[in-house]
Backbone as a chain_set.jsonl record, in Angstrom:
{"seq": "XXXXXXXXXXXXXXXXXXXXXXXXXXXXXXXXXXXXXXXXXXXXXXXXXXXXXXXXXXXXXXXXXXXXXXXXXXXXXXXXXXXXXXXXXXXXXXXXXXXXXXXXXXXXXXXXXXXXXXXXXXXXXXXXXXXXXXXXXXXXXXXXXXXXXXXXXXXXXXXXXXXXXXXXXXXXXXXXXXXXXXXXXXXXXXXXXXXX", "coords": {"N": [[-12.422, -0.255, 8.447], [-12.686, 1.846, 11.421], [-13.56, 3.084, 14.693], [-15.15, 6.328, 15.373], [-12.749, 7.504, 16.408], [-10.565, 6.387, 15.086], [-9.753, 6.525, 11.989], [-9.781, 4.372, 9.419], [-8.196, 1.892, 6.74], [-10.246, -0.387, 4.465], [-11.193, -3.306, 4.056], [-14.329, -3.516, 3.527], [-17.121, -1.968, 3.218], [-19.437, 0.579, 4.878], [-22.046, 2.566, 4.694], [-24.511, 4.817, 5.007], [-27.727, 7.035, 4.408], [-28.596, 8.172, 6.829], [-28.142, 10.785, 8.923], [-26.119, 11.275, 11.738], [-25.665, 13.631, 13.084], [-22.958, 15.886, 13.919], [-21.624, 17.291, 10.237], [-23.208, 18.421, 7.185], [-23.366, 16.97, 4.05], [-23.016, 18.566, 2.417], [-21.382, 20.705, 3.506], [-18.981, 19.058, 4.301], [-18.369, 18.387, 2.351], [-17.313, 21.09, 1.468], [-15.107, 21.165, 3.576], [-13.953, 19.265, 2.403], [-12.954, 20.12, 0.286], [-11.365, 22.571, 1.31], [-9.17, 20.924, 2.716], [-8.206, 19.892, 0.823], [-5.997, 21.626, -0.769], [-4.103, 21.994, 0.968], [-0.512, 21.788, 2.492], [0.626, 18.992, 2.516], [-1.807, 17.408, 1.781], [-1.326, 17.986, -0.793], [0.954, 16.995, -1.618], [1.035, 14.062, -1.053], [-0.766, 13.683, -3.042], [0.153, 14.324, -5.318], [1.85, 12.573, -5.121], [0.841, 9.964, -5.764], [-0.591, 10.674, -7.981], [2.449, 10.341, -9.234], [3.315, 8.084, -8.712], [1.405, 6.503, -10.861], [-1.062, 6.346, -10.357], [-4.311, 7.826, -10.693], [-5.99, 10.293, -9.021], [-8.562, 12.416, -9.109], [-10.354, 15.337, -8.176], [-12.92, 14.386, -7.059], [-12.0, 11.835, -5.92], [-12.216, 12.375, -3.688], [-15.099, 11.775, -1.215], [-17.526, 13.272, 0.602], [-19.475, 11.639, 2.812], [-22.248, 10.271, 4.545], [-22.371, 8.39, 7.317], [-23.009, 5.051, 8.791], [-21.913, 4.072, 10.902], [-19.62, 4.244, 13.733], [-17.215, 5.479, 12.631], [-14.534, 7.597, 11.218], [-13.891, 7.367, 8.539], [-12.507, 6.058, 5.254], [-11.126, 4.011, 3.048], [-11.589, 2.536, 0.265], [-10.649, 0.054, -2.241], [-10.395, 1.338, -5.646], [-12.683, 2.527, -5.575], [-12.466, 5.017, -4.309], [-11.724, 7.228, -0.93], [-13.638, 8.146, 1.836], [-15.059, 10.382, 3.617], [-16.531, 10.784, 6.437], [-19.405, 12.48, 6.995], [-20.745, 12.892, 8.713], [-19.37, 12.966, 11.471], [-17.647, 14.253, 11.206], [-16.401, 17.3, 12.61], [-15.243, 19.263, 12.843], [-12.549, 21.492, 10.882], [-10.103, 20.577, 10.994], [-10.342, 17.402, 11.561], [-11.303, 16.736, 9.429], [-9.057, 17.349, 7.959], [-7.352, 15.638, 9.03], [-7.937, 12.997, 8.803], [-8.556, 12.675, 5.548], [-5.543, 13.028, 5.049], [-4.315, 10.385, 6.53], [-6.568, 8.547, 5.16], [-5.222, 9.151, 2.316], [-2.568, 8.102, 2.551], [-2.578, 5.096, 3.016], [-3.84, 4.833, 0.783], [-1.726, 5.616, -1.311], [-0.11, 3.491, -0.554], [-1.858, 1.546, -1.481], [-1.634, 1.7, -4.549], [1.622, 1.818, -4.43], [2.278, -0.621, -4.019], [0.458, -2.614, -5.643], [-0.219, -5.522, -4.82], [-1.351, -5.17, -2.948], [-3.087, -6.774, -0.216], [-5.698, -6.488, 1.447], [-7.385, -8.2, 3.049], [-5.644, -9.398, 4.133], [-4.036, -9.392, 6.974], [-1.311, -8.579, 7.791], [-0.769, -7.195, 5.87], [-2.939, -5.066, 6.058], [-2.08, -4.598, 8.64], [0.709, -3.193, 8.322], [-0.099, -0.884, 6.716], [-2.093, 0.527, 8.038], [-0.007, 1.165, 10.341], [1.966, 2.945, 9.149], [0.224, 4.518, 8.141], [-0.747, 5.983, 10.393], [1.371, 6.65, 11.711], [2.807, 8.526, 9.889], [0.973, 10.531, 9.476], [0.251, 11.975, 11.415], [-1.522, 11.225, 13.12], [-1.287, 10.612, 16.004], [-0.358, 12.941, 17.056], [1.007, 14.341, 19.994], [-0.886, 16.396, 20.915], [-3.036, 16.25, 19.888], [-3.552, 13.468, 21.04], [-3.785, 13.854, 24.145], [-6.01, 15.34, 23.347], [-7.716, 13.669, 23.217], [-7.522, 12.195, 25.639], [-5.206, 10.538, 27.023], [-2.305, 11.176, 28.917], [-0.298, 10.753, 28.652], [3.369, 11.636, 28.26], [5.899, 11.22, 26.856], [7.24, 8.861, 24.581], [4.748, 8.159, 24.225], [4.3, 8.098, 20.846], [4.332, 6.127, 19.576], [2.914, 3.856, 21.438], [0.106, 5.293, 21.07], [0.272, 4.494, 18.172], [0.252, 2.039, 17.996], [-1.946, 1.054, 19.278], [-4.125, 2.196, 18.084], [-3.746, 1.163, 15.378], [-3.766, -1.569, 16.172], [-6.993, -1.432, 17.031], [-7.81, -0.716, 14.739], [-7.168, -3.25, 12.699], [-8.468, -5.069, 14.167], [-10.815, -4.522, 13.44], [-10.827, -5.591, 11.007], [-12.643, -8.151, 9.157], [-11.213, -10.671, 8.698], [-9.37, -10.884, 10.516], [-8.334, -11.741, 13.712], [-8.088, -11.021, 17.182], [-5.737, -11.145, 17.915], [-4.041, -12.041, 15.346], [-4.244, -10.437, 14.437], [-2.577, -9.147, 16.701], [-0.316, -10.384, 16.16], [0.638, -10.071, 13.403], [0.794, -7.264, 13.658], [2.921, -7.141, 15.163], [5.061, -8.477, 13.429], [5.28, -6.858, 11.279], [6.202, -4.095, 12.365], [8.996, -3.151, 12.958], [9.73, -2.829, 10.417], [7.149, -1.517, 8.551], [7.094, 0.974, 10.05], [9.165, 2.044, 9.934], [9.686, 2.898, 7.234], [9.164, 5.323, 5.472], [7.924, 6.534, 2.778], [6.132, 7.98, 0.673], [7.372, 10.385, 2.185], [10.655, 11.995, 3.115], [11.235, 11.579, 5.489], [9.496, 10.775, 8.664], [6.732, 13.386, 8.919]], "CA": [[-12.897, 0.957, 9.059], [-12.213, 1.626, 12.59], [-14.412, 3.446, 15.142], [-15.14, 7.478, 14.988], [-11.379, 8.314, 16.416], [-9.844, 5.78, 14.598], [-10.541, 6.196, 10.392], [-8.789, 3.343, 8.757], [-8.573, 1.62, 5.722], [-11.272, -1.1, 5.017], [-11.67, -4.514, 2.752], [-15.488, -3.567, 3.237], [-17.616, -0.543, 3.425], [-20.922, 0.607, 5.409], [-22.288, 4.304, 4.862], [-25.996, 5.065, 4.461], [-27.694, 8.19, 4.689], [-28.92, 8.657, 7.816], [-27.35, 12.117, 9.575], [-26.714, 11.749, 13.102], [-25.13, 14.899, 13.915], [-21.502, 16.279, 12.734], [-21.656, 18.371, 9.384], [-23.859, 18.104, 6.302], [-22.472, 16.17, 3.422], [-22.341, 19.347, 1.556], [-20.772, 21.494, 4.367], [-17.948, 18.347, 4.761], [-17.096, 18.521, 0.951], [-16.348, 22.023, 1.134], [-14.141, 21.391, 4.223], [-12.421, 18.408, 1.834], [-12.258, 21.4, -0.654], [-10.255, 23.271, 1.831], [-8.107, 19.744, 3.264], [-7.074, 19.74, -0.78], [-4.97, 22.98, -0.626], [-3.147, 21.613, 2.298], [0.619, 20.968, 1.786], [0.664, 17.693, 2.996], [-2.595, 16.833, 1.023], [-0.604, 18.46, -2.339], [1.849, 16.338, -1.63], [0.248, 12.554, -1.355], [-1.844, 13.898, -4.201], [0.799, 14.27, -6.508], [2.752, 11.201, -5.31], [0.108, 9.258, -6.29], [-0.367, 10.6, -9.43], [4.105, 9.944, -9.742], [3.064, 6.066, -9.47], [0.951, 5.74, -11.448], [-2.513, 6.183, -9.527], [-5.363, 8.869, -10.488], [-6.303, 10.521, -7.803], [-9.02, 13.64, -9.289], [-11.429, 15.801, -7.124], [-13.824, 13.281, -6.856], [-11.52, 10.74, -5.249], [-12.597, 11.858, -2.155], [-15.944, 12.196, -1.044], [-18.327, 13.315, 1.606], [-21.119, 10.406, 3.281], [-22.997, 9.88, 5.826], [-21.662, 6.926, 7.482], [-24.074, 4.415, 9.88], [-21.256, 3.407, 11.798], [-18.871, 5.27, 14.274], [-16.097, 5.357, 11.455], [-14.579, 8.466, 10.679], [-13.851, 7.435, 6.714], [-12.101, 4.718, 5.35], [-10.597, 4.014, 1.741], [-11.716, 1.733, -0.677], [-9.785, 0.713, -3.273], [-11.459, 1.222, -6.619], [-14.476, 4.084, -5.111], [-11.766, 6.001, -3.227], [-11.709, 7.702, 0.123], [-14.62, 8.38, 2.591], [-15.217, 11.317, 5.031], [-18.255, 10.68, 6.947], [-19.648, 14.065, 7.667], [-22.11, 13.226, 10.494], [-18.879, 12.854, 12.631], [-16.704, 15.163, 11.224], [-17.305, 18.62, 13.416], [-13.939, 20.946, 12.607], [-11.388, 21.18, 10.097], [-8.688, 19.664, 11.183], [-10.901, 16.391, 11.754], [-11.47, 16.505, 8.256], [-7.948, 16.887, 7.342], [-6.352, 14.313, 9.448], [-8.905, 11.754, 7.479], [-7.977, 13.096, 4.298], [-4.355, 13.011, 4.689], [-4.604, 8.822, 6.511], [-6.222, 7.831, 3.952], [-4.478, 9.068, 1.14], [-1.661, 7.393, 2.845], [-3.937, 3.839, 2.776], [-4.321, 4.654, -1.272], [-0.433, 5.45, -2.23], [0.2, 2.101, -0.066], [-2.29, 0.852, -2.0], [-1.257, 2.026, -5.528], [2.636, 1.201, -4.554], [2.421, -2.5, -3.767], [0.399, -3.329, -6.509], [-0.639, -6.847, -4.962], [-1.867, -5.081, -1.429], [-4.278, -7.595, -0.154], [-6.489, -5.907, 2.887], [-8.004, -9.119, 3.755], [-4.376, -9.616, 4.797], [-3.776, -9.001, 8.491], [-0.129, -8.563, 8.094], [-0.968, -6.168, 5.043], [-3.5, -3.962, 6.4], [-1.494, -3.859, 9.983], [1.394, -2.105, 7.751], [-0.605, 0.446, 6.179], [-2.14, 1.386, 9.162], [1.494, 1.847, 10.982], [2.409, 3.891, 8.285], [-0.981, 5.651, 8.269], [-0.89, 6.315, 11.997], [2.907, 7.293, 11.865], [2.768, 9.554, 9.197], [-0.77, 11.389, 9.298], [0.271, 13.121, 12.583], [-2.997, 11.142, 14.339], [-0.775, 10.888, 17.363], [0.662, 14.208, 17.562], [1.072, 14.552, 21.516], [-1.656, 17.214, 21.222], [-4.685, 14.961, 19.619], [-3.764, 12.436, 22.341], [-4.304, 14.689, 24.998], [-7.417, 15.822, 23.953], [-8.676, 11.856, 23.48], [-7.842, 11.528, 27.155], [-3.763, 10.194, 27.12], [-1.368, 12.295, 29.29], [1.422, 10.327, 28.267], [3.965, 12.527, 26.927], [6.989, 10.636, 26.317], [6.706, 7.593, 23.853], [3.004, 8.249, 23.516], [3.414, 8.574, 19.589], [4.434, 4.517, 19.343], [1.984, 3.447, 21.934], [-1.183, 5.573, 20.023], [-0.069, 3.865, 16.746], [0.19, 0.698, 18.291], [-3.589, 1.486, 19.857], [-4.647, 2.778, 17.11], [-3.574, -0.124, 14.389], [-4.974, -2.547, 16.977], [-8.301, -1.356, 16.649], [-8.382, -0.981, 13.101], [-6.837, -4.406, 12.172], [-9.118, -6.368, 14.985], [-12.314, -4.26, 13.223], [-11.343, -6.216, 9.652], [-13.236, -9.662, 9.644], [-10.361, -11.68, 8.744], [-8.323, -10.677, 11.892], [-8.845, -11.746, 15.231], [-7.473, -9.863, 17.648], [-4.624, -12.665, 18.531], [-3.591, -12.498, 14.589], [-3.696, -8.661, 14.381], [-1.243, -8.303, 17.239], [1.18, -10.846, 15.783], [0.748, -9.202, 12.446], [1.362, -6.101, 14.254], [4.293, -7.091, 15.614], [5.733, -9.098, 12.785], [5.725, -5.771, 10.309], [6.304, -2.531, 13.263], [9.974, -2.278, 12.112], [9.717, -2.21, 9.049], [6.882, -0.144, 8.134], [6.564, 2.442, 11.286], [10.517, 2.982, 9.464], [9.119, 3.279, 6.098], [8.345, 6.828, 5.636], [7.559, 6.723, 2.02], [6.75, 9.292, -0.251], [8.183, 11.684, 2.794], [11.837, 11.682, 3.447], [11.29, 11.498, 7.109], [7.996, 11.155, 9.374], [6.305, 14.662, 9.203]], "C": [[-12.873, 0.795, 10.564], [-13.935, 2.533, 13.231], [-14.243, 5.439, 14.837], [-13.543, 8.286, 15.13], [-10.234, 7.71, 15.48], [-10.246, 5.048, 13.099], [-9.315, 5.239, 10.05], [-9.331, 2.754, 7.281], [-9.514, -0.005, 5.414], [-11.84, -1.962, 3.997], [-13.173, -4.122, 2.404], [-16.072, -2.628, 3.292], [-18.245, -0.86, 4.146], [-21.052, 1.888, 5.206], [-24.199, 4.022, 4.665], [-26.332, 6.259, 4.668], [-28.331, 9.135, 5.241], [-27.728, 9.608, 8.278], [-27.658, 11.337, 10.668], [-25.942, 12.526, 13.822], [-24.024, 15.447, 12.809], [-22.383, 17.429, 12.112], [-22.483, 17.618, 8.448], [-22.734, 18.083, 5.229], [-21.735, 17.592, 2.65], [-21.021, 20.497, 2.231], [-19.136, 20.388, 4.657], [-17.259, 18.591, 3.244], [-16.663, 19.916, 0.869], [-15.366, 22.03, 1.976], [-12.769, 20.259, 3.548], [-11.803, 19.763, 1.018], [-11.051, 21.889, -0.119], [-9.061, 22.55, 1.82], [-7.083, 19.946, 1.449], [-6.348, 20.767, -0.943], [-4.08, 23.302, 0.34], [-1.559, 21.441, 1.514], [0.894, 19.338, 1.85], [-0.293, 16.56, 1.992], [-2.091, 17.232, -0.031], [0.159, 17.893, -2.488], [1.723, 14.821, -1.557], [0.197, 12.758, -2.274], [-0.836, 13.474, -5.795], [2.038, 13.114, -6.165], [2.468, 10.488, -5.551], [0.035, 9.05, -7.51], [1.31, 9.939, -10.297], [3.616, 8.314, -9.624], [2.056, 5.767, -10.134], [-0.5, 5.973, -11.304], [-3.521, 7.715, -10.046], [-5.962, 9.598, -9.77], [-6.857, 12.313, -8.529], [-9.532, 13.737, -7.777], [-12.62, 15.051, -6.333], [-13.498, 12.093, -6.302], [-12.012, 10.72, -3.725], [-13.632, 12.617, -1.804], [-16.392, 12.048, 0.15], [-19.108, 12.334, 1.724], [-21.642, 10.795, 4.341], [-23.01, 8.436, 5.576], [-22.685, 6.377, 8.981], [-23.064, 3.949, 10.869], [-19.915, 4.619, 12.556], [-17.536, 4.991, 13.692], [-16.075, 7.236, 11.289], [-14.155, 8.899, 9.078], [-13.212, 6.12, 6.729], [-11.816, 4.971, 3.555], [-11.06, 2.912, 1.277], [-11.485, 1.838, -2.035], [-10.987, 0.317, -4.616], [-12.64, 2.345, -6.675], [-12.971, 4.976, -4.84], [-11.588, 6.263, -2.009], [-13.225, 8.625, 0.308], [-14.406, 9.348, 3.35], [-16.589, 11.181, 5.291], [-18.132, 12.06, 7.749], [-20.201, 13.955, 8.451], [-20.86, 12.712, 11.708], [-17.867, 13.246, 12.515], [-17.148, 16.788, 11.769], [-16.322, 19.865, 12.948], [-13.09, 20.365, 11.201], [-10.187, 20.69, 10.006], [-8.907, 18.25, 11.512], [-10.689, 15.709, 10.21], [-9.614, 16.065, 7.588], [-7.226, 15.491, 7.97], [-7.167, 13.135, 9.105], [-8.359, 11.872, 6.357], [-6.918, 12.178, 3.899], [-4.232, 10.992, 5.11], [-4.832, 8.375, 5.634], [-6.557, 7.779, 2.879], [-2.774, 8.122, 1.598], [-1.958, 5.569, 2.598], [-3.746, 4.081, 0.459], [-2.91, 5.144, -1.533], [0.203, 4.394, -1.637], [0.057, 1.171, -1.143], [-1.846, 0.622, -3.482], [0.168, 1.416, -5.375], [2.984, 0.184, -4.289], [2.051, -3.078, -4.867], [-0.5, -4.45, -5.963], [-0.972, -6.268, -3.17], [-3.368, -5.721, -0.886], [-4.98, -7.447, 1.275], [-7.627, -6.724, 3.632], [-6.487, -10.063, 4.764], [-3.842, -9.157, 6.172], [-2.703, -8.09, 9.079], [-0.051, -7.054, 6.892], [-1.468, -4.881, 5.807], [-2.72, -3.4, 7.604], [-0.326, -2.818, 9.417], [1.072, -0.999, 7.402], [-1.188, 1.336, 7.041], [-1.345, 1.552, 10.321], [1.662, 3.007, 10.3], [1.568, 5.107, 8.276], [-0.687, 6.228, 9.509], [0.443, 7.085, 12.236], [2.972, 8.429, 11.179], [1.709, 10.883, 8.557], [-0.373, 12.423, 10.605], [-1.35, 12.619, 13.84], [-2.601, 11.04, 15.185], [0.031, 11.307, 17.499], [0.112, 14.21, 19.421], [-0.539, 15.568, 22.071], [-2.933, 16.578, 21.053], [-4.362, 14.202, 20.911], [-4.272, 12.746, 23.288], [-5.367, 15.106, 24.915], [-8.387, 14.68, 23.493], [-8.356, 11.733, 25.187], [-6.544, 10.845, 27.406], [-3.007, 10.999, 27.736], [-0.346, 11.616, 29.262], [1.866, 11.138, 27.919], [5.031, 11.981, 26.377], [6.518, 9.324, 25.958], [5.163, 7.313, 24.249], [2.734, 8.282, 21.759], [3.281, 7.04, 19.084], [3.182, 3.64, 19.715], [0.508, 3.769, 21.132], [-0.662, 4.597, 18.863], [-0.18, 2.245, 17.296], [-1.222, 0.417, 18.713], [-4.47, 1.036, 18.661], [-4.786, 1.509, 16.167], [-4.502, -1.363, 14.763], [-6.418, -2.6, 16.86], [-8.807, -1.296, 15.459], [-8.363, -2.189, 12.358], [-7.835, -5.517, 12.552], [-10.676, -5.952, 14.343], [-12.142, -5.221, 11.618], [-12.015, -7.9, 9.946], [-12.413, -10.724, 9.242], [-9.169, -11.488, 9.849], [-8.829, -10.86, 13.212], [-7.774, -11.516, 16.032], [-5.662, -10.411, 17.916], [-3.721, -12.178, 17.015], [-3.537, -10.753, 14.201], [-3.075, -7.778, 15.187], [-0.061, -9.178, 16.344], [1.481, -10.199, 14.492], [1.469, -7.775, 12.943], [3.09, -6.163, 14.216], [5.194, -7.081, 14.879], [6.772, -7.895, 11.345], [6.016, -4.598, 10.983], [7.399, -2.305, 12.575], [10.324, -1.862, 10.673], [9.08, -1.227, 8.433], [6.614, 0.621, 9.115], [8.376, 2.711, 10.284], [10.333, 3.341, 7.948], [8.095, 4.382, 6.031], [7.997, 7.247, 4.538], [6.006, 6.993, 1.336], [7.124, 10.303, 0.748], [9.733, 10.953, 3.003], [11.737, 11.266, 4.746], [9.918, 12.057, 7.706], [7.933, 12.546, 9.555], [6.021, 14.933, 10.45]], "O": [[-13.03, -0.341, 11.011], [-15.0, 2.623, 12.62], [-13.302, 5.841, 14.154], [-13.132, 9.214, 14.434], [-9.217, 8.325, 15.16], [-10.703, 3.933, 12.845], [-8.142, 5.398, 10.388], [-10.423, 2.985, 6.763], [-9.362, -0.815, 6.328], [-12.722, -1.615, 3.212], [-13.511, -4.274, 1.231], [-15.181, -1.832, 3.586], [-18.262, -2.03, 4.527], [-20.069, 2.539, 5.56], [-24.799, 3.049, 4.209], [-25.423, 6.933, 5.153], [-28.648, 10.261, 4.858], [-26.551, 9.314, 8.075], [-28.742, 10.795, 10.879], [-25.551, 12.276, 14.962], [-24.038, 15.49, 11.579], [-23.24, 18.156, 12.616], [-22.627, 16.406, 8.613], [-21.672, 18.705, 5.234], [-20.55, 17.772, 2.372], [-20.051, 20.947, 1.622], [-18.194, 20.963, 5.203], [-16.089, 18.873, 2.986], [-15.634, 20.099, 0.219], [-14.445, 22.762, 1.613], [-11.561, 20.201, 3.777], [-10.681, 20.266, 1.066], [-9.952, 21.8, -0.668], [-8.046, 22.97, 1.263], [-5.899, 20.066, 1.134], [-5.746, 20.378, -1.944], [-3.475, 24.346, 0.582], [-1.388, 21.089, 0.347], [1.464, 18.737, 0.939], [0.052, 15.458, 1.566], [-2.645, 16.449, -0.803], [0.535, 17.944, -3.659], [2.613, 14.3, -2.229], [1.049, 12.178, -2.947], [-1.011, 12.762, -6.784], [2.984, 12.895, -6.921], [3.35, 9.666, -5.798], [0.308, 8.046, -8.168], [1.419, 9.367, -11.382], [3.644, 7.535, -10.578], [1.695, 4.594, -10.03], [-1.166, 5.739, -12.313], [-3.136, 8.743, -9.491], [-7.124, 9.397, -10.124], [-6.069, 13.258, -8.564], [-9.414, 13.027, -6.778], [-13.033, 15.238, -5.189], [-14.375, 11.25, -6.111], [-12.172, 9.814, -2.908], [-13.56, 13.843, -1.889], [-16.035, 11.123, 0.878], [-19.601, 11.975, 0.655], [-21.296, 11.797, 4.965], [-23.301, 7.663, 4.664], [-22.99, 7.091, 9.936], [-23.567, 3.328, 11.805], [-19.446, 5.59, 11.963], [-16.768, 4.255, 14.31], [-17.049, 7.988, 11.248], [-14.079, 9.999, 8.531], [-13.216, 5.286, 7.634], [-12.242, 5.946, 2.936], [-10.91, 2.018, 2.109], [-11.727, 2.745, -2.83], [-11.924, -0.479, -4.664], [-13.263, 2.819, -7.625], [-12.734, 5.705, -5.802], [-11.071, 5.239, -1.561], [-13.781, 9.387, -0.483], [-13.332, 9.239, 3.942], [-17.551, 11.404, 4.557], [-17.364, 12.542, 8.581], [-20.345, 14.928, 9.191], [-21.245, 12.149, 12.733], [-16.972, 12.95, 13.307], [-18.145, 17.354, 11.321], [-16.604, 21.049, 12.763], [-13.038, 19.243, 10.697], [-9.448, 20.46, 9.048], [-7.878, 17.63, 11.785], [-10.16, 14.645, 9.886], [-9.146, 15.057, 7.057], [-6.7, 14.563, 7.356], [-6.532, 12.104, 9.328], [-7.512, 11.013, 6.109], [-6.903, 11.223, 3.123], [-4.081, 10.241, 4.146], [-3.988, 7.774, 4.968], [-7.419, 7.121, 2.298], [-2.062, 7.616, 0.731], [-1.225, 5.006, 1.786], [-3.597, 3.454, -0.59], [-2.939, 4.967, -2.751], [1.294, 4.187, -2.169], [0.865, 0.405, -1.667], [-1.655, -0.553, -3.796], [0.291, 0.42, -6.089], [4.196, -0.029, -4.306], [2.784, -3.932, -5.367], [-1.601, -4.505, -6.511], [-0.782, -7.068, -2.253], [-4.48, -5.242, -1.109], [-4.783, -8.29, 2.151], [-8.462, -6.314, 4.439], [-6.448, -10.931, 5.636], [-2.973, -8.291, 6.069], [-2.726, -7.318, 10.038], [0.641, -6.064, 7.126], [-0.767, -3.921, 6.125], [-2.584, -2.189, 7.781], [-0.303, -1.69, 9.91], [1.787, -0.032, 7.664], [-1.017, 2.555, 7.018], [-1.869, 2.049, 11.318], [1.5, 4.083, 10.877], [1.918, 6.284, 8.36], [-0.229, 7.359, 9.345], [0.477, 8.091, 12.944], [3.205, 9.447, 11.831], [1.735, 11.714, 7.65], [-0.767, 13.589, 10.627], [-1.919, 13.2, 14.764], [-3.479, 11.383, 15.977], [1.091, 10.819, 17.89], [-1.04, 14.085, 19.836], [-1.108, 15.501, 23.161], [-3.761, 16.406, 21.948], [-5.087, 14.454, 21.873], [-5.282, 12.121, 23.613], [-6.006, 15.369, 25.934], [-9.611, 14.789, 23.424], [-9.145, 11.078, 25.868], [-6.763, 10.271, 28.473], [-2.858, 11.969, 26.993], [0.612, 11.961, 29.954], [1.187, 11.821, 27.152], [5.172, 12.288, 25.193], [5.697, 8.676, 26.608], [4.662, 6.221, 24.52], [1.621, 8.414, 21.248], [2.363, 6.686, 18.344], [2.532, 2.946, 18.933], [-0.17, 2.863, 20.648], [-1.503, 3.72, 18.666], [-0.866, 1.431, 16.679], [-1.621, -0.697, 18.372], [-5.162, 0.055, 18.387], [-5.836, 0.867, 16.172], [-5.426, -1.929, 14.179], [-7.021, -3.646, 16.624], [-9.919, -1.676, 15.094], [-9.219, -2.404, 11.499], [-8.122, -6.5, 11.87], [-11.638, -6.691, 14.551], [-13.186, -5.553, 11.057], [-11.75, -8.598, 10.925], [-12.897, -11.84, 9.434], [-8.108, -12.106, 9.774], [-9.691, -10.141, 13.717], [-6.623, -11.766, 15.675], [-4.658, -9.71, 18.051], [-2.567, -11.869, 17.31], [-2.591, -10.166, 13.675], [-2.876, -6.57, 15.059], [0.957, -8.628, 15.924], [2.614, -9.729, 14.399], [2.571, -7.379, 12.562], [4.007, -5.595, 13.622], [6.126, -6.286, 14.996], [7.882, -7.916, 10.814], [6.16, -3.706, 10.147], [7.333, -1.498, 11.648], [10.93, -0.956, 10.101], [9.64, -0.283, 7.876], [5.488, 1.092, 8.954], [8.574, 3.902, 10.046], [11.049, 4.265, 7.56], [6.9, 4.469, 6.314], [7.605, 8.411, 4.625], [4.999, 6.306, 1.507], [7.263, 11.387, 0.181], [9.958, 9.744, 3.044], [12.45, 10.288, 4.97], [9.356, 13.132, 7.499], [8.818, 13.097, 10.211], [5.635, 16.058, 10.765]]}, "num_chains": 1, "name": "protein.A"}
């Protein structure tokens, strides 16, 4: 699990259910309600189900989360949206859609081991590449006026902070990880034909 801008996927949990702000849990599950009638989310959903993986209504639920995380996947429970720091709908979805990307990783490896450095840094390339979290426009309103090759740099950001938050990565072993898997999976655009 990363910090509130940066939801990732996460060998360990934390939620409890202190509010401190955002949306109420019930007010966040109806905005997953909505995120599920997305095309993008109709489309994970049922690529999941094509390997193999279950993925009902209940896969992904609302919390209240104690830590500045904006969700996180665990495999086995599912996927997290922490509502006390989700505020709009399109917050919600770009959680959602991450990570369900994180859980058909997870489902198509089989042997994906997220105490793995070199593991998790892939999934969150892939996540980060193919979720749209650094569309030019989110960046900009985090505070980036890059505009050219800003979408590499955010995932490269981005991954960084999620990989150096697992406790078997120190920060040294979650850039070389980084490094070691970028071409491969930032070019691995699977289940889309080509990064959305």
């Amino acid at each position: 699990m990363a910090d509130k801008s940066e939801p990732t996927a996460s060998p360990s949990k934390s939620f409890s259910s202190n509010v401190h702000g955002g949306r109420t849990v019930e007010e966040c599950q109806d905005m997953i309600r909505r995120s599920l009638t997305g095309p993008t989310v109709k489309f994970l959903r049922e690529h999941l189900q094509k390997s193999g993986c279950f993925v009902g209504d209940s896969f992904i639920k609302a919390v209240n989360c104690d830590k500045q995380i904006s969700g996180g996947y665990v495999r086995g429970e599912g996927i997290m949206v922490c509502s006390n720091h989700m505020n709009i709908q399109d917050e919600v979805d770009q959680v959602v859609i991450h990570e369900l990307i994180h859980a058909y990783d997870d489902c198509r490896a089989g042997n994906l081991d997220w105490a793995n450095c070199a593991h998790h840094a892939c999934s969150e390339i892939r996540a980060g590449h193919l979720s749209g979290d650094c569309h030019y426009k989110r960046e900009l309103l985090r505070g980036y006026l890059k505009i050219r090759g800003h979408e590499q740099e955010c995932v490269r950001r981005r991954v960084m902070k999620s990989v150096m938050a697992n406790p078997y990565c120190s920060e040294t072993a979650a850039r070389d990880a980084m490094e070691a898997v970028w071409d491969v999976c930032y070019n691995d655009t699977k289940p889309f034909d080509r990064a959305p």
